[in-house]
C-alpha positions in Angstrom: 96.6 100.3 76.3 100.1 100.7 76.6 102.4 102.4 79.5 105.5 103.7 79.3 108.2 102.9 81.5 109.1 106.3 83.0 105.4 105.9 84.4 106.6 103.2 87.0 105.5 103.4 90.6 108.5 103.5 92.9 106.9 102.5 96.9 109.8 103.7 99.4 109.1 102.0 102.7 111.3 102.1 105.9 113.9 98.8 106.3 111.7 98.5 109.6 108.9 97.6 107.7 108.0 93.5 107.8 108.2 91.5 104.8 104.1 91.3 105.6 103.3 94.7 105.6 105.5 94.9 101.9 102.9 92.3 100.8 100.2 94.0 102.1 101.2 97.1 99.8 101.9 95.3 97.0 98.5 93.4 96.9 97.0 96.8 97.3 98.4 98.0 94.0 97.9 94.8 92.4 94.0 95.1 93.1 93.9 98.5 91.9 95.4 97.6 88.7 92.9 94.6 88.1 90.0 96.2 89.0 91.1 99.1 86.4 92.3 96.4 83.8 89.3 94.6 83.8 87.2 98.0 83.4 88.9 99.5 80.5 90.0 96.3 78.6 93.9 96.1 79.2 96.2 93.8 80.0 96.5 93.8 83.8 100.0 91.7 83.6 102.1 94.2 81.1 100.5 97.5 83.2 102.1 95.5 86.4 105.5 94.7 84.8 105.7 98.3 83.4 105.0 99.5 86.8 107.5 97.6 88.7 105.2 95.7 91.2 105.1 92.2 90.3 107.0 91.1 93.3 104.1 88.9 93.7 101.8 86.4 92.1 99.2 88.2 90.0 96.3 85.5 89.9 97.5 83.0 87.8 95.8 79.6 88.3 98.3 76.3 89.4 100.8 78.6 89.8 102.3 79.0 93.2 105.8 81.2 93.5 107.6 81.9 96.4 107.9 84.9 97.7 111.7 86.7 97.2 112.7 90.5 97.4 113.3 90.8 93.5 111.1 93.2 91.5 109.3 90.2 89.3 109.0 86.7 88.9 109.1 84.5 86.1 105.2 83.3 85.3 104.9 80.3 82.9 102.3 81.9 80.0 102.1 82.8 75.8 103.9 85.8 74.8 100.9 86.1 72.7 97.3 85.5 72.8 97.0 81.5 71.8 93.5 79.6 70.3 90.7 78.0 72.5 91.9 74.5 72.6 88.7 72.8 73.6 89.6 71.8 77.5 89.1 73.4 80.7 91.4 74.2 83.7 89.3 73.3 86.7 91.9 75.4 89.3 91.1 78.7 87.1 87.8 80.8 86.9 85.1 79.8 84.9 84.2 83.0 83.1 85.6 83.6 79.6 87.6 86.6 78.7 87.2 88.3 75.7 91.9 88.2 75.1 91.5 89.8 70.9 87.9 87.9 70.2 89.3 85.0 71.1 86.9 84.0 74.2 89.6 81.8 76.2 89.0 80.7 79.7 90.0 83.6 82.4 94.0 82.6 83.9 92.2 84.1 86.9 93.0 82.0 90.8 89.1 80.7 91.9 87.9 82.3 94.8 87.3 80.0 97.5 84.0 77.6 96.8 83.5 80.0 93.9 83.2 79.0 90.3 85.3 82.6 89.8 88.0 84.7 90.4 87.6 87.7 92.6 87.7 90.3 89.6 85.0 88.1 87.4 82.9 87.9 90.3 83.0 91.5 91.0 82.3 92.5 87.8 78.8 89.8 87.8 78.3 91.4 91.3 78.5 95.2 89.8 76.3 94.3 87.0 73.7 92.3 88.8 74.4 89.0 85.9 74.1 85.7 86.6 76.9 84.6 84.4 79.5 86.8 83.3 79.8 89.1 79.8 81.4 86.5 77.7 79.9 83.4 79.0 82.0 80.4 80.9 84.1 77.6 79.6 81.3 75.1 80.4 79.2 77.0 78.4 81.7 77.0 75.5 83.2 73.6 75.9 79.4 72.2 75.7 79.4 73.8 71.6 82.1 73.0 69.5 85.0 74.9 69.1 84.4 77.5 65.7 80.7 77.3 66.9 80.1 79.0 70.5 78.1 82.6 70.5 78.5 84.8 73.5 75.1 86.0 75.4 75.1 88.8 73.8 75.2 87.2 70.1 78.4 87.6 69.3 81.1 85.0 67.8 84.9 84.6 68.1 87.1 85.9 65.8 89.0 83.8 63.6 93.0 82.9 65.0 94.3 83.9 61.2 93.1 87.4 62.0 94.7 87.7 64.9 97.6 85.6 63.6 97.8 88.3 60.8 97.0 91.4 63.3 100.3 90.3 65.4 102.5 89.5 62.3 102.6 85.8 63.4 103.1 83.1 61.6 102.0 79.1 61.7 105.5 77.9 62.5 105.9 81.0 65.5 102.2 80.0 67.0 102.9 75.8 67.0 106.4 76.4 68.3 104.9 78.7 71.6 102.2 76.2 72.3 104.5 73.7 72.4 106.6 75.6 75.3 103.1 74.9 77.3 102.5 71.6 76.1 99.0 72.7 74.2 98.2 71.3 71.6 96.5 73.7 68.7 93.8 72.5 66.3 94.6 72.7 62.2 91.3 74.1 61.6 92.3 77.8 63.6 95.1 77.9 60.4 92.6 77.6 57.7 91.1 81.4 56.7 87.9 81.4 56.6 85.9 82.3 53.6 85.6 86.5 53.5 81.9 88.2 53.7 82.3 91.3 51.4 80.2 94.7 53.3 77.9 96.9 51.3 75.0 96.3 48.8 74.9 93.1 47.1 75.7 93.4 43.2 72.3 93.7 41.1 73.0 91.7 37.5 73.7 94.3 35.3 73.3 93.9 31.1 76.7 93.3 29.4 77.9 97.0 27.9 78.5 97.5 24.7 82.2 98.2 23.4 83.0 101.4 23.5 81.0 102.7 26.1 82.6 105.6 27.6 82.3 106.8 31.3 84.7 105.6 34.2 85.7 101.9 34.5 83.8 100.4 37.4 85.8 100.1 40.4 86.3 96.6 42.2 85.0 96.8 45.8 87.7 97.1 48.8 87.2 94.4 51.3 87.8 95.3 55.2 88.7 93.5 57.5 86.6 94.8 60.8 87.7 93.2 64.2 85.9 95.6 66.4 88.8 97.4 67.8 89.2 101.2 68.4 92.2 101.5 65.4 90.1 99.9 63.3 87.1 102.5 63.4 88.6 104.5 60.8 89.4 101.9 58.2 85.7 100.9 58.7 84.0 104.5 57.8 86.3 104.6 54.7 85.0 101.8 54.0 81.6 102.1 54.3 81.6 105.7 52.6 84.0 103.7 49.7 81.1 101.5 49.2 78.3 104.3 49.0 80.5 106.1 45.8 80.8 103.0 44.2 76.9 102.1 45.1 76.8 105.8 43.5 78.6 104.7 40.6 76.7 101.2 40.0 73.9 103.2 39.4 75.0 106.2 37.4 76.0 103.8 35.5 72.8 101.5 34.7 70.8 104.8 34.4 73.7 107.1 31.5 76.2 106.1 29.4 78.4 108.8 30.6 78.6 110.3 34.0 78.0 113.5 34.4 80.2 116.3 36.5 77.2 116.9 38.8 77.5 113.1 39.8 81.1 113.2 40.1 81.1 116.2 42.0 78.3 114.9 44.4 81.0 111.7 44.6 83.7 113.2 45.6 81.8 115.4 48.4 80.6 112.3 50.0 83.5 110.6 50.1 85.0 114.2 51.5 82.0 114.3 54.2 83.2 110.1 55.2 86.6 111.1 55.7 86.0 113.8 57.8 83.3 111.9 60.0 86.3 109.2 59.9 88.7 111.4 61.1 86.6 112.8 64.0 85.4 109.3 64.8 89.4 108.6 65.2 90.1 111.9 67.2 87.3 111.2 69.7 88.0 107.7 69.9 91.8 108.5 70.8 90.3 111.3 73.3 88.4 108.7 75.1 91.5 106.4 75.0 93.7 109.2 76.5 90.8 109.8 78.8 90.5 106.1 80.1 94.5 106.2 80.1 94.6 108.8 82.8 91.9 107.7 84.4 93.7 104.4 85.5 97.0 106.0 86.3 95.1 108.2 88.7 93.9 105.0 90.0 97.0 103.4 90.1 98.2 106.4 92.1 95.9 106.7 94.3 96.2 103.1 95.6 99.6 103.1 95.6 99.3 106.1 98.0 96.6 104.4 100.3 99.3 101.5 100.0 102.0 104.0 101.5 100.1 105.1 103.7 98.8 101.7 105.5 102.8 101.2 105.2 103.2 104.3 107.1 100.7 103.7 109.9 101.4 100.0 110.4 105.3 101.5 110.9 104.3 103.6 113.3 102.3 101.1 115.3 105.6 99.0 115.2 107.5 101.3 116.1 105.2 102.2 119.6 105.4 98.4 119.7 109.1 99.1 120.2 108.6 101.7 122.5 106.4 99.3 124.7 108.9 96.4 124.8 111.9 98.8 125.5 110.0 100.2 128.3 108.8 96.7 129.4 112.8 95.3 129.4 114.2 98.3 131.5 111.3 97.9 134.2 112.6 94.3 134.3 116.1 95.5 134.5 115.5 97.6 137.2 113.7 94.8 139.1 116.5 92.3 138.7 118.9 94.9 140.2 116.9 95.9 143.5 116.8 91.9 143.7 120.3 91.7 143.2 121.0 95.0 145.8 118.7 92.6 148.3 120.8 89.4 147.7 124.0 91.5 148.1 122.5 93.0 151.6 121.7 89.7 152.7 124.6 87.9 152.5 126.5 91.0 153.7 124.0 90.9 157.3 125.0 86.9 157.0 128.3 87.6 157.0 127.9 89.8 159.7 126.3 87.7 161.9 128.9 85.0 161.2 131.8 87.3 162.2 129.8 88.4 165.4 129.6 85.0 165.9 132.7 84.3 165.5 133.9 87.3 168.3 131.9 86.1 170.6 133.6 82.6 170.1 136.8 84.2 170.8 135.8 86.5 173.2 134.6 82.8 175.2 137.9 81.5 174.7 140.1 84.6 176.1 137.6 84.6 179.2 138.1 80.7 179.4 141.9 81.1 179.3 141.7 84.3 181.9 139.5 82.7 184.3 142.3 79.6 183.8 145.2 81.7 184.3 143.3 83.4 187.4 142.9 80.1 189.3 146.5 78.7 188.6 147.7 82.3 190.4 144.8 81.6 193.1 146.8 77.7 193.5 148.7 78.0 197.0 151.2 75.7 198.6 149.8 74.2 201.1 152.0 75.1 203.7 151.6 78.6 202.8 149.3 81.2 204.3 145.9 81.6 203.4 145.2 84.5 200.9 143.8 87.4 202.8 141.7 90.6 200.8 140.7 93.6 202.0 137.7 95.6 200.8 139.0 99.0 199.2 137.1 101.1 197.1 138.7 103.0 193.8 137.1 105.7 191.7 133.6 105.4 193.9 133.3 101.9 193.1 134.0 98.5 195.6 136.6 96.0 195.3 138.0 93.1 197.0 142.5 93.2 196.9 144.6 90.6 197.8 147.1 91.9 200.5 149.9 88.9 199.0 149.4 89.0 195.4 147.6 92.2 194.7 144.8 90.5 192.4 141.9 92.8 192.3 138.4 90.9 192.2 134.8 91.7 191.9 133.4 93.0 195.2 129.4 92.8 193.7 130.2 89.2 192.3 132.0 87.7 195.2 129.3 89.0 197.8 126.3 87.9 196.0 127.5 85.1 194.1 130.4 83.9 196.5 133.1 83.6 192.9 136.2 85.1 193.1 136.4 87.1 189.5 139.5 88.9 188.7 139.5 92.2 187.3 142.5 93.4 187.7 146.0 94.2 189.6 147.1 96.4 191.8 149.6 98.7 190.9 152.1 99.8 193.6 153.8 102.4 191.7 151.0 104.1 190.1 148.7 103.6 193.1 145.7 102.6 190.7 144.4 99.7 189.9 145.3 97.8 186.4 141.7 96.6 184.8 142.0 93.5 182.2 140.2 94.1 179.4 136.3 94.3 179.4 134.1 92.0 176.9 132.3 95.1 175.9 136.2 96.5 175.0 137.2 94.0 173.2 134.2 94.1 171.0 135.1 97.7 170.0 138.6 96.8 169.4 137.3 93.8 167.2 135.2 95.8 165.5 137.5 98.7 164.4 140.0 96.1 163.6 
């Protein structure tokens, strides 16, 4: 089955997308395509490359690639189908694979504790078989190598055939196998010995000279490999071999053939072509049919693939959503903490500058309450300081009649100290008060 490459699936994913997720889609498409190969007998590799999803490895046994963002990697096998060898590759499936009649041992990656891959085992699973169609390589590698028979009865084909189907010669096949280090047994090289079709010859009387009718015609020999091309060449064959069966006997029975036999001749090899040629359309119908049937297939799972893609995307991107949502909570939580922090120290520093006020405010009473005694001090031979009670603006004081201090009338009658508040002012007739604590703390505070 061949593809063409216009037919190549392009998968369009978002950059967002993880390099996990692209696998994921990619493995999806891959599995489509085996499952498909392995159903209607192609090659599951070229429909991959012509597809343009071989980003990844497709099964192939020892062989362990890493992964890169390139379209295809570079996978160590034949360009063309190469001869049983006799050995087995224990890190590959067991089951054989049919690869042009050759029966070789499937490339395919075993499947855990499994003797097989995961399309061989499948396939036995689907089928209900013990062993798979074509047998395994044990099964082969205990025959020799020109003499294994599948379960079904039938035999590999001969590597000249296929060496002659591909155009290939001796010197192409040694010098591929030797790219892989395998080494090819002589005996695939030597043709085997060609079993003519039809009825076998009857011994026939020599003829005498002169006898007239048609010469006898020598028997066409086709070679039949059981593929869908060959089909026609087969019924040609087969009705070539009734006319000359025809003929043989015609012969034996009259000298001369007659028109009727001629005629019926030529009708039956009429009637074989036509059968041929149907045989041929139908056969290229089904191929056509099976051809669409796996590019639907491919389709489809590249559109499941898309759409996983698509999904997983959006759960990503609500994942996004969830974080952003999650880092400007936190955001807003460090700033109230930092508001709190900023409030605190501002109340310290508050407290430190009342403190500090209240330190000066000491001192300025300390230095008052000195200057207050030193104007108190008296000689000693002067006379004794005498106050007066007088009362100013419904309130009671206690004024010196020499110096005009005012002091505290409550204070000095309860407590017996002298504390100044003031001066008395002669001119203005009122009372001069210092400066109150609770003053001063307003004028601190405004300063």
């Amino acid at each position: 089955m061949s593809l063409s490459s216009s037919s190549s699936i392009m998968i369009v994913l978002s950059k967002k997308v993880s390099p996990s997720l692209l696998r994921i889609a990619e493995e999806c498409v891959v599995k489509a395509v085996n499952i498909c190969a392995s159903k209607y007998k192609f090659s599951a590799e070229e429909a991959l490359n012509e597809l343009g999803v071989m980003s990844i490895e497709v099964g192939k046994c020892g062989k362990k690639t890493e992964k890169k963002n390139v379209v295809s990697v570079s996978v160590a096998k034949p360009s063309f189908p190469l001869p049983y060898n006799g050995e087995k590759n224990g890190e590959c499936c067991s089951a054989l694979r049919q690869n042009n009649g050759l029966y070789t041992q499937c490339p395919g990656a075993r499947r855990g504790e499994s003797n097989y891959c995961k399309v061989c085992e499948g396939q036995m699973q689907k089928k209900g078989a013990e062993v798979p169609e074509y047998g395994t390589i044990e099964m082969r590698k205990a025959v020799g190598i020109f003499e294994y028979v599948d379960p079904k009865g039938r035999k590999p084909v001969a590597y000249t055939k296929v060496m002659k189907k591909l155009n290939l010669t001796k010197e192409q096949v040694l010098e591929e196998a030797k790219k892989l280090n395998i080494e090819i047994n002589e005996q695939h090289f030597v043709v085997p010995e060609e079993v003519k079709r039809g009825r076998p010859k009857t011994e026939k009387e020599p003829k005498e000279k002169g006898t007239r009718g048609r010469p006898k015609k020598s028997k066409k020999v086709v070679e039949i490999e059981g593929d869908t091309d060959d089909l026609f060449a087969t019924l040609v064959a087969n009705a070539n071999e009734d006319v000359e069966s025809e003929d043989a006997k015609s012969d034996e029975s009259v000298p001369v053939k007659s028109e009727e036999s001629s005629k019926a001749a030529k009708e039956a090899a009429k009637a074989a072509e036509k059968a041929a040629k149907e045989a041929a359309k139908e056969a290229a119908k089904e191929a056509a049919k099976k051809e669409k049937e796996a590019k639907l297939a491919a389709d489809k799972a590249a559109k499941e693939a898309a759409k996983e893609a698509e999904k997983a995307a959006k759960a990503e991107e609500k994942a996004a959503k969830e974080a952003a949502k999650e880092a400007e909570k936190a955001a807003k939580a460090e700033e109230k903490a930092a508001k709190e922090a900023a409030k605190a120290e501002k109340e310290a520093a508050k407290e430190a500058a009342k403190k500090e006020k209240e330190a000066k405010l000491a001192a300025k009473a300390s230095k008052a309450a000195k200057e207050a005694a030193k104007e108190e001090v008296v000689e000693e031979d002067d006379e004794p300081d005498v106050v007066k009670k007088i009362e100013f603006e419904g309130k009671k004081y206690l004024k010196s009649k020499k110096t005009g201090i005012i002091y505290d009338y409550n204070e000095y009658t309860k407590n017996g100290e002298q504390v100044v508040v003031g001066k008395w002012n002669e001119a203005s007739n009122k009372i001069e008060f210092t400066a109150t604590e609770e003053e001063e703390d307003e004028e601190d505070y405004e300063a």
